[in-house]
C-alpha positions, 0 to 999 in steps of 0.5 A: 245430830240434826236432820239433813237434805239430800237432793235427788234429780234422777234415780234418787226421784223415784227409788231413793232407796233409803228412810226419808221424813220429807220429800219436797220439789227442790230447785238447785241453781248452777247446773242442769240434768244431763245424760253426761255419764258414762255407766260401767257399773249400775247401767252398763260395763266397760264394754257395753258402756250405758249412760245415766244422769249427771248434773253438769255445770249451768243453768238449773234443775228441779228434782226432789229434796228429802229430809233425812232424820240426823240419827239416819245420817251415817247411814244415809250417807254410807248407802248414798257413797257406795251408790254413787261413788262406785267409780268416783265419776261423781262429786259429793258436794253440799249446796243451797237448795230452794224448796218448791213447796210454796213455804220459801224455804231453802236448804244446804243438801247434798248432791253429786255432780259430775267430774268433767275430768274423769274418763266417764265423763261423756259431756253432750252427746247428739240423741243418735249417739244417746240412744246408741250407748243406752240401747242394750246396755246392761249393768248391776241395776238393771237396764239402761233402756228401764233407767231412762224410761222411768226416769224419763216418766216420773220427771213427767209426772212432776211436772217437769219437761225434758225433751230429750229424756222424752225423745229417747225413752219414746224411741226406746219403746216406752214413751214415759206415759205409762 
């Protein structure tokens, strides 16, 4: 079975949580990072709804692409299912990555997309509302405000600029520097 990639541009960034061979900066065109989600699960319930990234349609977003060993692949993808398809808010898809590690290689990798048809689809938000929805929310992975903070961070220390993930973790508290 031969290795395959899985692209990361949120949690997957910074805990992904499962035995990769590569890490390497990707680049994946057509859509774009985006606190589009609301999380009933990992970030927040029902009733206390957080919020967590999606990639949403247009533009582009840089993340992380990893290599996975192909005798890891079943159970990659079982860890990466039952992580990101909890409530089916999420679309598994396989698309083309470039890879930012100066080689010009690119890659199919698999990556999860937001449902733009499913209830927790939350779309653009204002920041007031952004901050609202993450403050003081809560679900199994920990807290919405940690989520956005470290994401939020660690974006920052690969080099890549998200002014609103920026503001809102600066407004939380944390201001993604530490």
């Amino acid at each position: 079975m031969s290795d395959f990639w899985v692209f990361g541009y949120g949690s997957l960034m910074w805990r992904p949580g499962f035995d990769h061979v590569e890490a390497v900066p990707a680049r994946l065109g057509g859509v774009h990072r985006a606190l589009c989600i609301l999380s009933w699960v990992h970030r927040g319930t029902r009733d206390k709804p957080g919020l967590v990234l999606g990639l949403d349609r247009g533009g582009a977003c840089r993340g992380v692409a990893y290599r996975v060993a192909g005798s890891k692949r079943e159970a990659v993808m079982a860890y990466l299912r039952e992580r990101e398809l909890v409530t089916d808010v999420y679309k598994e898809v396989w698309r083309r990555v470039t890879l930012l590690d100066g080689s010009g290689r690119s890659a199919e990798a698999v990556t999860y997309v937001a449902d733009r048809h499913h209830v927790q689809y939350a779309g653009q938000l204002p920041r007031e509302r952004l901050l609202a929805l993450v403050a003081g929310a809560v679900g199994k992975s920990g807290r919405n405000d940690e989520y956005v903070i470290n994401t939020a961070r660690h974006l920052r220390s690969a080099g890549i600029h998200d002014a609103t993930l920026e503001w809102l973790a600066a407004e939380l508290g944390g201001d993604g520097r530490g």
